[in-house]
N, C-alpha and C positions, 0 to 999 in steps of 0.2 A: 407346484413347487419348482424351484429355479433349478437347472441342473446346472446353470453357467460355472466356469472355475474360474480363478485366476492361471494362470500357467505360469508366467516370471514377470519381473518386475525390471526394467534397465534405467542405469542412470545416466547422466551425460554433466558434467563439472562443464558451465562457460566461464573465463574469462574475454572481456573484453576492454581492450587499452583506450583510453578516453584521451582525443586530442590538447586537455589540460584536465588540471586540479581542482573541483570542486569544492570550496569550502563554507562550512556553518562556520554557527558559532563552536563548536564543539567534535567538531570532524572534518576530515578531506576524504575527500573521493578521487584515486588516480583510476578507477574500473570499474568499469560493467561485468558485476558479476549475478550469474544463474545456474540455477541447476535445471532442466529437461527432465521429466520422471515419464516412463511408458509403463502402462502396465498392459500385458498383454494376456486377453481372456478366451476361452476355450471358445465361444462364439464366432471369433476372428475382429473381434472388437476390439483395439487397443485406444487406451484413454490415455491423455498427454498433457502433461502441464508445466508451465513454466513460471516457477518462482523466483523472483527477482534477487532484489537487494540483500546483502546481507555479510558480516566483516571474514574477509578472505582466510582469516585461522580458522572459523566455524566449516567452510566448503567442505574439506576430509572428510570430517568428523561425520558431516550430514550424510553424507555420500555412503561413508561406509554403517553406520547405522541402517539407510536402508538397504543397501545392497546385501548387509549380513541378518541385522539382527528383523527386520521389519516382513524382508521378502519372505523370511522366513517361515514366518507366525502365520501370512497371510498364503501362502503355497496352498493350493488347491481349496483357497475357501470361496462363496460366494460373495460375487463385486459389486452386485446387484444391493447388495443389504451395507447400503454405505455409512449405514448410525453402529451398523454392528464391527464391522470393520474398524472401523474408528476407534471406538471403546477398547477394541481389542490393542489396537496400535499404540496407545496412549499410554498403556502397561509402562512402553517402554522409558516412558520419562520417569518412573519412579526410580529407575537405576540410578544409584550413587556412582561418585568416583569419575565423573565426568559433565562440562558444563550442558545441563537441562538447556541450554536455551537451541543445542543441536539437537538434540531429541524431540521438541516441540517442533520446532523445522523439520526436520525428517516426517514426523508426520503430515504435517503439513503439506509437502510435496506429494504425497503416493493418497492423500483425503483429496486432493485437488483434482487427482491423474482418475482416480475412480469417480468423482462427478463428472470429468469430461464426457468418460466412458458410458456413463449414464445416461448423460443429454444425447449421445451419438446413438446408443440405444432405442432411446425416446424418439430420435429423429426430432431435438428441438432446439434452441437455444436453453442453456444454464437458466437467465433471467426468468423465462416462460415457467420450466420447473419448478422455479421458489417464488412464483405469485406475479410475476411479469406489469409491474407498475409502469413500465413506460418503453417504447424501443428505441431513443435517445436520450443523451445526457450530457450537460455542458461540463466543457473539458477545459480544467486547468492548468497552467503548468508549476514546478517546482522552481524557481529560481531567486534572483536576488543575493546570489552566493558573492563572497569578498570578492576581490578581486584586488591585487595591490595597487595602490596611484589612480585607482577611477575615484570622481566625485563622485556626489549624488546628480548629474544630469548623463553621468555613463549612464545609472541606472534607470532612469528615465529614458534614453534609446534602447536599453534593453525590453523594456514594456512594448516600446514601440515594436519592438523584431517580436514579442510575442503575439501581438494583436494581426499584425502580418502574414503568423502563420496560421490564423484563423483561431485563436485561443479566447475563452470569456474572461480571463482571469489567472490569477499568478498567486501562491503560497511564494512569499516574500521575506527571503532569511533577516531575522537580525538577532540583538543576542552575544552578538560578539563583538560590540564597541558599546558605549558610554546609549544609553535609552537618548538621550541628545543628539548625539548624531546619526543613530538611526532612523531617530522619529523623522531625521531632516533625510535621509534616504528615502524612506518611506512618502515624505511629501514628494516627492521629486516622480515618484513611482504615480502616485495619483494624477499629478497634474500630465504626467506623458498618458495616462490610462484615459482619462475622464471622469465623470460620475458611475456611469455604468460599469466600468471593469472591476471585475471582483478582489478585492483587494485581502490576503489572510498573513498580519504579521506572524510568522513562523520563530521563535527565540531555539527552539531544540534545548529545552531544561537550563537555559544560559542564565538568567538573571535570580537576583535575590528578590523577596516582596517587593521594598519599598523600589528599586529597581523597574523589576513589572508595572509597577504603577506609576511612578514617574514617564514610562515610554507610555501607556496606554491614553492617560492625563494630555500627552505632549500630543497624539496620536490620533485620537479620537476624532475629530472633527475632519481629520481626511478620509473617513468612513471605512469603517475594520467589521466585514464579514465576520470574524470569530478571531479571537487569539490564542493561539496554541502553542503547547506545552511552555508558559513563562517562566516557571521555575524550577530551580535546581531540583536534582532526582531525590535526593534523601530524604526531605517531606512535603513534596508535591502535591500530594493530593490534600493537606490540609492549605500547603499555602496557595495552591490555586483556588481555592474555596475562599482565600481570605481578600486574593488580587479581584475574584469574581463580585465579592458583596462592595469591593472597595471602588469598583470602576465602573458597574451596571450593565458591563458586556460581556456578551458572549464568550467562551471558553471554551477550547477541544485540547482533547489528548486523548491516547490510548497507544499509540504503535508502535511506546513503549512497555508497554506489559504485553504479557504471557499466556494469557489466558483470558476464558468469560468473566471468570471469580474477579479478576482484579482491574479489568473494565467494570465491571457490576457497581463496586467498589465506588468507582468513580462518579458514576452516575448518582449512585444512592446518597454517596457523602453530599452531595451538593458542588462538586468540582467543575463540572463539563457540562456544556448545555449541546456540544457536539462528539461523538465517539469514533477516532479512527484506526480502532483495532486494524492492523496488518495483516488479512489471511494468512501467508505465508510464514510470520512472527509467533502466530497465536495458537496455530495447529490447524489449520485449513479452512475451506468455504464450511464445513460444517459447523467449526463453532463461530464464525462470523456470521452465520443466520440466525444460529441461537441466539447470539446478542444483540442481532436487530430487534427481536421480539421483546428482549428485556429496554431497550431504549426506549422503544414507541411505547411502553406503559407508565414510560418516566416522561414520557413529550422530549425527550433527546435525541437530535439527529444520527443519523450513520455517514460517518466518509470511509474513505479506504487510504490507508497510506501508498503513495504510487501505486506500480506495477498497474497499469492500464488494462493489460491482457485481464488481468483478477478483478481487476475496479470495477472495469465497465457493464458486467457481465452481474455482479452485486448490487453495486449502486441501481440499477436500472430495474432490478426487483423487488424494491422497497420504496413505498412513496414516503418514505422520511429518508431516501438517500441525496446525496446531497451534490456532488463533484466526482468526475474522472479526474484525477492527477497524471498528469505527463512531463515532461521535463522538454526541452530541448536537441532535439536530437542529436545534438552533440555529448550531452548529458547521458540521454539513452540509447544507443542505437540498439538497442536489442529490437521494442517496440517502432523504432522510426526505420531501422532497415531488415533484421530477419525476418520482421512480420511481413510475407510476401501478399497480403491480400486485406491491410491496412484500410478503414472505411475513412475518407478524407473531412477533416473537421472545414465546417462550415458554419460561419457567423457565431462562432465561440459552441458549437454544438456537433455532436461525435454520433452517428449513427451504432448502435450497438450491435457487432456482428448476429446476422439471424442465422448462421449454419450451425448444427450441432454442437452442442457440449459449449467450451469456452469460443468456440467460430473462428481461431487464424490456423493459418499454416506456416511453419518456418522455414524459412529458407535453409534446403539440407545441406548445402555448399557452406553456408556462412556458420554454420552450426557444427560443422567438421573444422573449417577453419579453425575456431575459437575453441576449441575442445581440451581442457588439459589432462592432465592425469593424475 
């Protein structure tokens, strides 16, 4: 029997200022934001995670959820039983009187910080732990974001600067102009890529049906890896089922819901032929395993929405995972500069750290720097 305890739990709020504005169809990004979760256990083992994205009103809320209500529950339990833990944590999203989607994030950060802790126990990589399908994986980036006054041949030397920095492939925004001028974005993106660069029109819930199908219809023939999330949030999962039978292509989404249940959901409806639940959205690597198991019974891939640190370490443990996501490092510097021991992508493929738990270390200067309150 385990005598390990938890002892305390620390959090650390980053903000980080992004040299410009990122834009979807449906959001801008002026920051890199994360939260650091340590939990630190009577072994001398401290497990550490870093959850990414996520909108700058929710940070408090997260923060002080675990620092209050989560550290508390878990104060001298065992770190070691991280399905029990979990169950436990999870209590706390039934609280009313405050938006759930900080209470699913909160867990999510301290379910993260305790598999670190685990694998650093283990003495293994994360991936090895949860079945170890591969110790590479090709790494995509997030881009194709507006940009006012560029054509589509900007966007096309942007592929080029992704292939440059050794990328397989790029989630490619659109969604936020006319499926016609996209689709002509989109061509522009292929012909600077080639045949082989993996190409995933990204809309972010932007379009109506007939919309989605007019881009996919316009699209198609420049070769579309998967299409994700086309339509709008309020009945997506039927109307992505209706763009899926209506175009014969592939479909992903997930990183916007909340949970297994409503990934499941998606799957089962006939929505998604790929699933990219967000650990850190959905309540940690715990229930992002869970629902690998439920995709591969349905023949549905797994992605990870960003956060690299979390992707690569997932993706690479499932042989139905599919893509690392990265952005830019102008987009990310969390992953392109705090991570001081970075494994460098090569011919669009990402060595998956093999040190303990999640494998990086963060730079403690840049991590002080960026620290709010």
């Amino acid at each position: 029997m385990s005598t390990v305890k938890i002892e305390r739990i620390e959090v650390i709020a980053l903000q980080i200022p992004l040299a410009k504005t990122f834009s979807g169809s449906s959001y801008r990004i002026e920051k890199k934001m994360a939260i650091v979760t340590r939990v630190y256990c009577s072994d001398g083992i401290v497990g550490e995670a870093v959850n990414g994205e996520g909108e700058l009103a929710l940070q408090p809320a997260i923060v002080g959820i675990i620092r209050g209500e989560l550290a508390e529950r878990l104060q001298g339990k065992d770190p070691t039983l991280v399905e029990a833990r979990w169950a436990e944590m999870w209590k706390s999203t039934w609280m009313g009187g405050r938006d759930r989607r900080a209470s699913v994030r909160a867990v999510a950060c301290v379910d993260c910080a305790l598999w670190d802790a685990q694998g650093k126990r283990m003495k293994a990589p994360l991936r090895k732990l949860w079945g170890g399908a591969r110790d590479e994986v090709q790494v995509i980036a997030m881009g194709g974001y507006y940009v006012d006054g560029w054509k589509p041949a900007d966007y096309g030397r942007e592929i080029e600067e992704f292939m440059a920095l050794g990328l397989a492939g790029c989630k490619f925004k659109v969604g936020g102009k006319t499926p016609a001028e996209d689709a002509e974005r989109f061509a522009a993106a292929r012909a600077a890529g080639g045949p082989d660069f993996i190409l995933v029109p990204d809309a972010n819930r932007g379009w109506t049906v007939p919309e989605a199908v007019e881009f996919a219809k316009r699209a198609e023939k420049h070769g579309i890896r998967w299409f994700e999330e086309p339509c709008h949030w309020n009945n997506d999962r039927r109307d992505m089922r209706r763009v899926r039978e209506a175009v014969g292509l592939p479909l992903g989404a997930g990183q916007s819901e909340m949970s297994l249940e409503g990934c499941r959901d998606l799957i089962a409806d006939g929505a998604v032929d790929v699933c990219n639940l967000d650990a850190s959205w959905g309540g940690g690597a715990t229930v992002w395993m869970r629902l690998a198991g439920v995709a591969r019974a349905y023949g549905c891939e797994m992605a990870h929405h960003g956060e690299p640190i979390l992707g690569g370490q997932l993706i690479a443990s499932v042989a139905h995972g599919t893509y690392m996501e990265t952005h830019h490092p102008m987009r990310d510097p969390l992953f392109h500069t705090l991570v001081v021991d970075r494994n460098p992508f090569r011919k669009g493929w990402y060595r998956v750290p093999d040190q303990p738990g999640w494998g990086v270390t963060l730079d403690a200067g840049l991590v002080a720097k960026y620290t709010v309150n």
